[in-house]
N, C-alpha and C positions, 0 to 999 in steps of 0.2 A: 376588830370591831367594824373598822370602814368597809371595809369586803365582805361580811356577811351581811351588812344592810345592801352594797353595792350591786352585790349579786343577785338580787333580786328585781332590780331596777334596768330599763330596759339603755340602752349605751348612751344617749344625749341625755339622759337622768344618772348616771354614774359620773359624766364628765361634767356637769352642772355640780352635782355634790363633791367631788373633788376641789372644783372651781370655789365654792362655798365653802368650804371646810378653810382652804387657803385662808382666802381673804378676811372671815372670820377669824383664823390664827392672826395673821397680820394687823390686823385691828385691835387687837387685846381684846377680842370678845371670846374667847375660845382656845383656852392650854389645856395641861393636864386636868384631870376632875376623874373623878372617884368613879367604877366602874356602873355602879347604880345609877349616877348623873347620866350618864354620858349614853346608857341605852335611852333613857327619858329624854334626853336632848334627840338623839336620832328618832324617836318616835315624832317630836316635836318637827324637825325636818322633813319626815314622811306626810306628816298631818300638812303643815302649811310651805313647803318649799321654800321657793327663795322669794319672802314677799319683808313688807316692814314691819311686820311682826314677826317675825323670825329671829331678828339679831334678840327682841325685847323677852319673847318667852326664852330664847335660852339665857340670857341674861336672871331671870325671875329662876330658874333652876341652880344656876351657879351662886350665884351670889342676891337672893333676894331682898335680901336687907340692903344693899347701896341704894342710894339716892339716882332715880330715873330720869323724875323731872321738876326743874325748881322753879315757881312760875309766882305771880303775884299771891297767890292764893296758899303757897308754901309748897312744902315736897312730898312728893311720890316717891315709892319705892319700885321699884322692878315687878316685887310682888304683886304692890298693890295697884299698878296700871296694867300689869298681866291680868287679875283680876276682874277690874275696872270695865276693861276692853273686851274681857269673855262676855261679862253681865251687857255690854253696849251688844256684842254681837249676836247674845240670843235675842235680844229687844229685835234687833235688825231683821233676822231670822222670821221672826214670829210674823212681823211683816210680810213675811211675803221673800225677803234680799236673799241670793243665792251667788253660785258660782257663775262669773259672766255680767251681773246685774250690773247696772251704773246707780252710786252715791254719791249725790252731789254736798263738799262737804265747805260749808260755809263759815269759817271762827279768825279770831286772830291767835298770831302764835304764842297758845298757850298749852294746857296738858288735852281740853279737849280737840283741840285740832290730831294730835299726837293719839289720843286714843280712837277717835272716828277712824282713820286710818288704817290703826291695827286691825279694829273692830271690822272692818270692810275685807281689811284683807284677809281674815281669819274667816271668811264665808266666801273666798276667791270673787269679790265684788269689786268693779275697775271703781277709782275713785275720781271722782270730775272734781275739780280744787278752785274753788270761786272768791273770785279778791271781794274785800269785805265792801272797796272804795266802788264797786260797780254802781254806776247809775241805774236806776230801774231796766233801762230800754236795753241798757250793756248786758244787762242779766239776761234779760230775757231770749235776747240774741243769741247770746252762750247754752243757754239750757234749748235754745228752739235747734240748735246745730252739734250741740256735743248728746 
């Protein structure tokens, strides 16, 4: 399976997805899984590479029903921050955000900090991470230089 996706990919993208696959196994985010998963997981790795949405949509294929994120407001599922973060990143999309774009993402950490993120990344969008405790003029600073 890793060789007919590999072979298609040009050599720093075969040893990037080796690299990935690894550490992904290593992590418990990634064992055996049914042969149907597992082309949809590699589709998912063609679509967004090695970004922070990456570990979470194959996670939402493997096991969608676990618990993602448990936050004041109660729990996510895999599924449902997979979901969550496609619907943020057409929103993002429709704007205007693409591959390259900068998102400045402003929350404390809770599920939406976690899904801006995916959301960004799943439109290859770099993310600028801005502390909540900034003073106006610290803000300003940061977004006039980043």
């Amino acid at each position: 399976m890793l060789e007919a996706i590999t072979s298609r990919l040009p050599l720093n993208r075969v040893s990037d997805s080796v690299w990935a696959v690894s550490v992904l196994r290593q992590r418990g985010l990634l064992g055996p899984v049914r042969p149907d998963k597992a082309v949809r997981m590699a589709h998912r790795y063609l679509q967004l590479g090695i970004t922070p949405a990456l570990g979470s949509a194959l996670r939402a294929i493997e096991c969608p029903d676990e618990t993602a994120i448990s936050d004041e407001l109660g729990e996510l599922t895999f599924s449902e921050t997979h979901a969550r973060s496609n619907a943020l990143a057409r929103g993002l999309a429709d704007l205007g955000v693409g591959d390259g774009d900068g998102v400045a993402i402003m929350c404390r950490n809770h599920r939406y900090f976690v899904e801006a993120t995916m959301a960004s990344a799943k439109l290859g969008a770099v993310c600028l991470y801005l502390n909540t405790a900034f003073a106006a003029p610290q803000l300003a600073e940061v977004m006039k230089r980043e």
